[in-house]
C-alpha positions as CSV (number, residue, x, y, z in Angstrom):
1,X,-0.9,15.8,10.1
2,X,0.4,16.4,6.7
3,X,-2.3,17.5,4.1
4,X,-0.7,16.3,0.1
5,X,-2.6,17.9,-2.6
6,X,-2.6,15.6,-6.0
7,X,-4.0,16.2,-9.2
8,X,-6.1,13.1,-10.5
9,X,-7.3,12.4,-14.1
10,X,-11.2,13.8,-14.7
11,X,-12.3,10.1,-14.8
12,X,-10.5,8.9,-12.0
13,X,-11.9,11.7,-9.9
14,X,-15.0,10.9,-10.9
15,X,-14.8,7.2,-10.0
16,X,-13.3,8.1,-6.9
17,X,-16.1,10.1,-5.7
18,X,-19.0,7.7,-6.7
19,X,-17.1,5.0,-4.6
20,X,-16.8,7.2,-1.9
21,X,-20.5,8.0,-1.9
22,X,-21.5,4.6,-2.2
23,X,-19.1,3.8,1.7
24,X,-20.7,6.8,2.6
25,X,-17.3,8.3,3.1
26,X,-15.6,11.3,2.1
27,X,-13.4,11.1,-1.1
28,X,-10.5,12.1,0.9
29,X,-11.2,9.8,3.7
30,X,-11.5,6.6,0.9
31,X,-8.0,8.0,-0.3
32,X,-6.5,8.0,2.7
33,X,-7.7,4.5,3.9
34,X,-6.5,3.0,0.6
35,X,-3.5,4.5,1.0
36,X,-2.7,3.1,4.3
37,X,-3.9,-0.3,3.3
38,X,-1.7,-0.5,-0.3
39,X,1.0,0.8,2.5
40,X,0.5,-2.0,4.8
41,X,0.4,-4.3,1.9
42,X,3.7,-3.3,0.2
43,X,5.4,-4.2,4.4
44,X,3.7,-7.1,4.6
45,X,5.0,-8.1,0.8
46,X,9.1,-6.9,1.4
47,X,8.5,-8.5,4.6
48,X,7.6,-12.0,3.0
49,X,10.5,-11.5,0.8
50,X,12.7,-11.0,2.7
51,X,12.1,-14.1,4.6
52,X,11.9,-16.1,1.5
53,X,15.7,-14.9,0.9
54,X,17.0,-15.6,4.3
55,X,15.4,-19.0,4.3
56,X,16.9,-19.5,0.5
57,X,20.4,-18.8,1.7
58,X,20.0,-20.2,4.6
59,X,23.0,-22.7,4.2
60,X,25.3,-20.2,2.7
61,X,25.1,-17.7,5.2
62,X,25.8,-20.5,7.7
63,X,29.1,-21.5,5.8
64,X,30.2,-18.3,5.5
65,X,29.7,-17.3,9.3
């Protein structure tokens, strides 16, 4: 496992740990769960995409096979 230090705004920080304490999780654990769901998000998203191109050209990549 990698451990990442970053340096967060005094607010954000603060926002951050009251969210954690109200999952009744540890700052760094709600960090690393968002992370991994904006992660999942942004595969899901090129994913999508990238069907919506293939399906758009469809026809042209058929003529030019």
């Amino acid at each position: 496992m990698t451990t990442l230090e970053i340096t967060l705004p005094d607010q954000t920080a603060s926002r951050l740990h009251e969210a954690a304490q109200k999952l009744g999780v540890s700052p760094e654990e709600l960090l690393r769960i968002s992370l991994e769901e904006k992660l999942e998000q942004l595969d899901t998203d090129f994913q999508a995409a990238a069907r919506y191109v293939l399906a758009k050209n469809r026809e042209l990549y058929q003529r030019l096979a």
